[in-house]
KOLGU-4560 file (N, C-alpha, C; in nm, 3 decimals, padded with zeros to 5 digits):
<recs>
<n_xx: 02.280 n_yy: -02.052 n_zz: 05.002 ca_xx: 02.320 ca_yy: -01.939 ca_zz: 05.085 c_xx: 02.304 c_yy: -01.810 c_zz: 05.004 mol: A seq: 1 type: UNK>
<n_xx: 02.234 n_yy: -01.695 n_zz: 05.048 ca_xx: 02.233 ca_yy: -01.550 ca_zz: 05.008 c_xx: 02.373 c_yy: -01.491 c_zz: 04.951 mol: A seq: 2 type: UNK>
<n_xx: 02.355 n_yy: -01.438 n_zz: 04.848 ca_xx: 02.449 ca_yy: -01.343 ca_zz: 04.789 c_xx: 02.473 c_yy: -01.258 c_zz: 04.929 mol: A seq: 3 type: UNK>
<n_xx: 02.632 n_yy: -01.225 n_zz: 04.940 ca_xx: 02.686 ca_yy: -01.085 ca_zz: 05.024 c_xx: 02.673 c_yy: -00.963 c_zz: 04.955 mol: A seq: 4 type: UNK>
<n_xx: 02.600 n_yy: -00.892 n_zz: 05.042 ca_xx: 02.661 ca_yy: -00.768 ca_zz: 05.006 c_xx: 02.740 c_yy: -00.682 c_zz: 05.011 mol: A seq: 5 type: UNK>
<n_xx: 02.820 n_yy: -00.594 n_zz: 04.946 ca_xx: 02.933 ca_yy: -00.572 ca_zz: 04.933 c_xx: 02.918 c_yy: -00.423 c_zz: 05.023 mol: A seq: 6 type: UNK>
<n_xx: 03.011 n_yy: -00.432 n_zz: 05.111 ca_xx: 03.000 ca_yy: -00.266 ca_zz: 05.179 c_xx: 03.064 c_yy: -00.171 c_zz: 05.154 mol: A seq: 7 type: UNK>
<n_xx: 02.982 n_yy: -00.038 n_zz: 05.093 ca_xx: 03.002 ca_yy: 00.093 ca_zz: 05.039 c_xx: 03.104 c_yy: 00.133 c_zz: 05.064 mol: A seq: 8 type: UNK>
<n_xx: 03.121 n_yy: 00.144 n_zz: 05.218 ca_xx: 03.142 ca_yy: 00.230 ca_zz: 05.289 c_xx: 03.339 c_yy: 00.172 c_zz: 05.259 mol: A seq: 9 type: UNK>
<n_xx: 03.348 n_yy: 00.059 n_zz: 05.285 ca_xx: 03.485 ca_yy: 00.014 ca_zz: 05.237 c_xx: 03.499 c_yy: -00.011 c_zz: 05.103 mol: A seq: 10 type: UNK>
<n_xx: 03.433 n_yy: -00.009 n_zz: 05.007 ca_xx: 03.449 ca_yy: 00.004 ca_zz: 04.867 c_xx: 03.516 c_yy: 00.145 c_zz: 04.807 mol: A seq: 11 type: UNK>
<n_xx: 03.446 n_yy: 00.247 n_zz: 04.880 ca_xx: 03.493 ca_yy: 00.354 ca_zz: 04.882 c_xx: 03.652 c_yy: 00.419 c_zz: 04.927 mol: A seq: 12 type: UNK>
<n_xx: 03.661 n_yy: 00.280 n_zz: 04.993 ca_xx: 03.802 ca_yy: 00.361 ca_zz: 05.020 c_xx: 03.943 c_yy: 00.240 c_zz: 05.021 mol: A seq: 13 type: UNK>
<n_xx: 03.889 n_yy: 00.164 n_zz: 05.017 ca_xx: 03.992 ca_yy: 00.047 ca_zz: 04.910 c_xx: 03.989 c_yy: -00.009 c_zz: 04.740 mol: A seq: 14 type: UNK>
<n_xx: 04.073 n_yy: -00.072 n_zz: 04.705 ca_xx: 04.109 ca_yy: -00.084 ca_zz: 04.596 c_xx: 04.212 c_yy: -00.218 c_zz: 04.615 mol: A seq: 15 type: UNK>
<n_xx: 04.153 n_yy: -00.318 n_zz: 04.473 ca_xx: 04.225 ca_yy: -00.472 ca_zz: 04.516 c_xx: 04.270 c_yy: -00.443 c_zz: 04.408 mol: A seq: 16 type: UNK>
<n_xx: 04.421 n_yy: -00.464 n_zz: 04.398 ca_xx: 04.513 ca_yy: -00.511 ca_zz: 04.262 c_xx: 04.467 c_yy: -00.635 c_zz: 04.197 mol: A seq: 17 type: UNK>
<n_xx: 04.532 n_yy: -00.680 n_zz: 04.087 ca_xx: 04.478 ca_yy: -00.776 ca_zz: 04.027 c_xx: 04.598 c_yy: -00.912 c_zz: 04.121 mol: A seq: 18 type: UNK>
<n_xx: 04.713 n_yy: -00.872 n_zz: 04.186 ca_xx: 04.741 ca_yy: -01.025 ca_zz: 04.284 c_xx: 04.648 c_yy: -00.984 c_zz: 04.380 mol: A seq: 19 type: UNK>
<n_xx: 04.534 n_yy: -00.923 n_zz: 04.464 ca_xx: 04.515 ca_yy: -00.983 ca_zz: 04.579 c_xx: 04.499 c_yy: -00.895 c_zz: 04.674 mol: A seq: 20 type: UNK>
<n_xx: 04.593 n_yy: -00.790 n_zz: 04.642 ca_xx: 04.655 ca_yy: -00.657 ca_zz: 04.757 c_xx: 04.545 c_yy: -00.579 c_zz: 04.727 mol: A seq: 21 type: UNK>
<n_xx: 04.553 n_yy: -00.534 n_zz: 04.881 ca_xx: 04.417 ca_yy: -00.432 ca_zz: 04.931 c_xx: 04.539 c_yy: -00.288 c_zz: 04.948 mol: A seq: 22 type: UNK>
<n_xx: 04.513 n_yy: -00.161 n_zz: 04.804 ca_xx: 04.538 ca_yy: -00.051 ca_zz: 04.834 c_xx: 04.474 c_yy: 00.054 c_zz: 04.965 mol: A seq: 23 type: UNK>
<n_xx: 04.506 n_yy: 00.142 n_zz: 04.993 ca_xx: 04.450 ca_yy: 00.260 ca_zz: 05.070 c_xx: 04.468 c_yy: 00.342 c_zz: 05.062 mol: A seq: 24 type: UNK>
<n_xx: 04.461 n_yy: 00.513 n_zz: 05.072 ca_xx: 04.533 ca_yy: 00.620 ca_zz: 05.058 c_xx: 04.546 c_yy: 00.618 c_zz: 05.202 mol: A seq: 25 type: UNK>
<n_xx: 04.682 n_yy: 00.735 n_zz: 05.187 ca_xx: 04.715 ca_yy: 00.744 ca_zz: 05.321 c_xx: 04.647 c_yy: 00.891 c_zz: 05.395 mol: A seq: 26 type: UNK>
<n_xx: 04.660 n_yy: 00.895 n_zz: 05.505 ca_xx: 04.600 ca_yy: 01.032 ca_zz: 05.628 c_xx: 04.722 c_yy: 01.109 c_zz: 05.589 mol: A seq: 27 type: UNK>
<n_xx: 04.667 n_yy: 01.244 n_zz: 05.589 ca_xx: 04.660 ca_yy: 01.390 ca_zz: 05.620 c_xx: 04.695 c_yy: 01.458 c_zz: 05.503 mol: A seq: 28 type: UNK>
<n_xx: 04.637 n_yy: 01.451 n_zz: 05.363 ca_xx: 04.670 ca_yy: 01.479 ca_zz: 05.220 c_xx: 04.581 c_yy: 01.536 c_zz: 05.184 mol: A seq: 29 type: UNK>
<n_xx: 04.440 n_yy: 01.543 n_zz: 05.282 ca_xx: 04.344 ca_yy: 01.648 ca_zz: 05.247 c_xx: 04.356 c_yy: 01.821 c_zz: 05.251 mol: A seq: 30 type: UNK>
<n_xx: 04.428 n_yy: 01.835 n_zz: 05.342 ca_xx: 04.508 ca_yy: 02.008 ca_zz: 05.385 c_xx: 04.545 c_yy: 02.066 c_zz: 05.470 mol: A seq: 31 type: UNK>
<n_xx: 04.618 n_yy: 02.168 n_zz: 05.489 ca_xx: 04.734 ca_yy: 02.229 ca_zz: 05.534 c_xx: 04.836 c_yy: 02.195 c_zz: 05.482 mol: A seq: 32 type: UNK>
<n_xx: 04.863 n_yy: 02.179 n_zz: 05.330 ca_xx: 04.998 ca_yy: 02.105 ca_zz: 05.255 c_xx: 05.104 c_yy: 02.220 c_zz: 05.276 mol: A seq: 33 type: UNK>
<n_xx: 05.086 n_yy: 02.361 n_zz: 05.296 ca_xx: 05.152 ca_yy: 02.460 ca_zz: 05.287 c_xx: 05.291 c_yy: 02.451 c_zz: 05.348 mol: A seq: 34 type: UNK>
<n_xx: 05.264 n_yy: 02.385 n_zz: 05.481 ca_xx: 05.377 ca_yy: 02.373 ca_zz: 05.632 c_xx: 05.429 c_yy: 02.241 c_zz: 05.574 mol: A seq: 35 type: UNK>
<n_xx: 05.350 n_yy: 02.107 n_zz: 05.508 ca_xx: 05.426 ca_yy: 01.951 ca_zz: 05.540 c_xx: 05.533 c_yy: 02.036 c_zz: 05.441 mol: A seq: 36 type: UNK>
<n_xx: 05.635 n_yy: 01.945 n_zz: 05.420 ca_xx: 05.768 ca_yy: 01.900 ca_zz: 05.359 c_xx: 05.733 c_yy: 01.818 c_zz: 05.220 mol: A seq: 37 type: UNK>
<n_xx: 05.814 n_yy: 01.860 n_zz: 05.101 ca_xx: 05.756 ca_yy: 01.787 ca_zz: 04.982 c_xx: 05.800 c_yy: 01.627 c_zz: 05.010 mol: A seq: 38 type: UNK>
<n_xx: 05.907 n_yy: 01.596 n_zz: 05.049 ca_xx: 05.928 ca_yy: 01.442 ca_zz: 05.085 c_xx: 05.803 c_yy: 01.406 c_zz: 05.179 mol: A seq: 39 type: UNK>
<n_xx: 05.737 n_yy: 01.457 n_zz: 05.273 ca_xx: 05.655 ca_yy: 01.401 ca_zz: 05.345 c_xx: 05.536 c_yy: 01.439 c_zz: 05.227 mol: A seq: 40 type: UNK>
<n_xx: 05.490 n_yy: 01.515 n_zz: 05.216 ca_xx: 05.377 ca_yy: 01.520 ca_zz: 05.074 c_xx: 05.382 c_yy: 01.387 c_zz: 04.966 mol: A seq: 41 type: UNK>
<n_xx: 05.529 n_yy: 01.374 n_zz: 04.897 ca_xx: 05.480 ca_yy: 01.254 ca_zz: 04.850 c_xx: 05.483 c_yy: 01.143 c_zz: 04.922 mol: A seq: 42 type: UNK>
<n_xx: 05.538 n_yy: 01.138 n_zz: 04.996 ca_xx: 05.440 ca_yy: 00.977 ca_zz: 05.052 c_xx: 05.336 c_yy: 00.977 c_zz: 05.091 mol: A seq: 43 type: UNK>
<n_xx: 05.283 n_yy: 01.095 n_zz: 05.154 ca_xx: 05.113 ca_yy: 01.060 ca_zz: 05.190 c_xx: 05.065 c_yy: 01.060 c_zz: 05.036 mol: A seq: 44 type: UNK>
<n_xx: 05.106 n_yy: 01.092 n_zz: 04.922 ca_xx: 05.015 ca_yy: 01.067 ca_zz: 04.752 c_xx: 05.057 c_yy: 00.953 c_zz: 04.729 mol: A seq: 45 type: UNK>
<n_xx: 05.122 n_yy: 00.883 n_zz: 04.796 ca_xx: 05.132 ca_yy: 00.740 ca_zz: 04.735 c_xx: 05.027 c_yy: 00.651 c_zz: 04.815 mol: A seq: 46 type: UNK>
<n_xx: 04.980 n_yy: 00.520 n_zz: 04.768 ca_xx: 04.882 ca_yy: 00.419 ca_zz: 04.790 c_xx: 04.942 c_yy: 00.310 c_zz: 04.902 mol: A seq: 47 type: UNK>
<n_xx: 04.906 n_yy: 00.312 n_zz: 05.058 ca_xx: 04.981 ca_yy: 00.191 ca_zz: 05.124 c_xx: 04.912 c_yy: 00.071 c_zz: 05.123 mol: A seq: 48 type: UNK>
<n_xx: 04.981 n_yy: -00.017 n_zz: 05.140 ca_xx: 04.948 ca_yy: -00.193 ca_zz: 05.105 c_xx: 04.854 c_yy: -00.195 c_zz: 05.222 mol: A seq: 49 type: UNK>
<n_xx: 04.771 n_yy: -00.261 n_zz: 05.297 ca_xx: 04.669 ca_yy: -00.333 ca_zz: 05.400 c_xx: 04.792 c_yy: -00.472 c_zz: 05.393 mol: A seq: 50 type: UNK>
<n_xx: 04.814 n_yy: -00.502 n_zz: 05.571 ca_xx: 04.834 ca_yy: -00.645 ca_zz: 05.524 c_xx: 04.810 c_yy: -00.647 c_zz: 05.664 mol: A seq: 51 type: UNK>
<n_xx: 04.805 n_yy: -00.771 n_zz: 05.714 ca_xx: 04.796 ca_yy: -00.882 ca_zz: 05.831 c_xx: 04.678 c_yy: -00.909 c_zz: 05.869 mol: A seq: 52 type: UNK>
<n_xx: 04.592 n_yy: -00.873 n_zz: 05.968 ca_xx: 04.460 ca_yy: -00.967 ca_zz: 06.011 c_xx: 04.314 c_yy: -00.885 c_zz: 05.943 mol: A seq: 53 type: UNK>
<n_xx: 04.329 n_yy: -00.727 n_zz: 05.899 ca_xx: 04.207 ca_yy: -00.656 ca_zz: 05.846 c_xx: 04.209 c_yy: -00.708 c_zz: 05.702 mol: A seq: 54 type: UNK>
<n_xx: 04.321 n_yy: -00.785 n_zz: 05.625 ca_xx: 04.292 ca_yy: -00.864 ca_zz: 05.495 c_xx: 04.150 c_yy: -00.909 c_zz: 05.486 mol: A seq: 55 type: UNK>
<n_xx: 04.182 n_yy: -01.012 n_zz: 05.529 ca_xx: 04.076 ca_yy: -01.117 ca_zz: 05.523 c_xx: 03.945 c_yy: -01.031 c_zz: 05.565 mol: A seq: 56 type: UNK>
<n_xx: 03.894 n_yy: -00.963 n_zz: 05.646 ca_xx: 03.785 ca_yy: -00.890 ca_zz: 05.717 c_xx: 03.762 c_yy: -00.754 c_zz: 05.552 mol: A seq: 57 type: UNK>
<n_xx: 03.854 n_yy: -00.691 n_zz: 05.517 ca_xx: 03.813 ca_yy: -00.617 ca_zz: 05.465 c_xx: 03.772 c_yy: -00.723 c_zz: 05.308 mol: A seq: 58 type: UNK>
<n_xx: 03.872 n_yy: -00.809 n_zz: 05.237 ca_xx: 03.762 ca_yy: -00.872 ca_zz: 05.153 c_xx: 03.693 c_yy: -00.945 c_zz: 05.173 mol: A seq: 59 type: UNK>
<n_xx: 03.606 n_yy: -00.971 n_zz: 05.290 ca_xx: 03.483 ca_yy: -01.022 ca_zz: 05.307 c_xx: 03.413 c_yy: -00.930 c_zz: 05.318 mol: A seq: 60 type: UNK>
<n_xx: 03.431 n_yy: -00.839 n_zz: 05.368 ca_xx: 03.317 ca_yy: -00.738 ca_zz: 05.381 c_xx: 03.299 c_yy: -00.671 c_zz: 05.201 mol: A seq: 61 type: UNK>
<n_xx: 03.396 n_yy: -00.681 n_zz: 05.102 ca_xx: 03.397 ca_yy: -00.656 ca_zz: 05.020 c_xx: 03.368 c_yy: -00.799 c_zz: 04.887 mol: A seq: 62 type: UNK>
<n_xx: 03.317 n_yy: -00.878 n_zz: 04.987 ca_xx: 03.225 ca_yy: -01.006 ca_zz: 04.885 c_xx: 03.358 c_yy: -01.085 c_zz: 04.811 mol: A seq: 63 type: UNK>
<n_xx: 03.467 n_yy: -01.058 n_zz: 04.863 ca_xx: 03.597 ca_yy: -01.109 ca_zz: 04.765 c_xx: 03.600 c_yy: -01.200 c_zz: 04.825 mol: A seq: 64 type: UNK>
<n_xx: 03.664 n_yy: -01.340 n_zz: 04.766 ca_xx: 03.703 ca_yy: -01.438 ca_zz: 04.843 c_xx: 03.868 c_yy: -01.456 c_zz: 04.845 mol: A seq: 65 type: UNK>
</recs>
């Protein structure tokens, strides 16, 4: 069977810990920070977990088993 190739396009914007877990950044941290709230600012700078059925789909598409 052919090697997978691994897709860019989600490489680019996930990140696997060493257990398993698929990081993400979170939406709306690109700008207008002026108006959010610093409690709402840092949580969009923090990294959210991926979990339930796009697991499996995003490390396959990312050649992980």
């Amino acid at each position: 069977m052919p090697k997978l190739k691994t897709h860019k396009g989600t490489a680019k914007r996930v990140r696997i810990t060493r257990n398993g877990k698929i990081l993400r950044l979170r939406a709306n941290g690109g700008h207008l920070l002026e108006k959010k709230s610093e409690s709402r600012k840092r949580v969009i700078a923090k990294k959210a977990i991926i979990t339930g059925a796009l697991v499996k789909r995003i490390k396959r598409s990312l050649g992980v088993k």
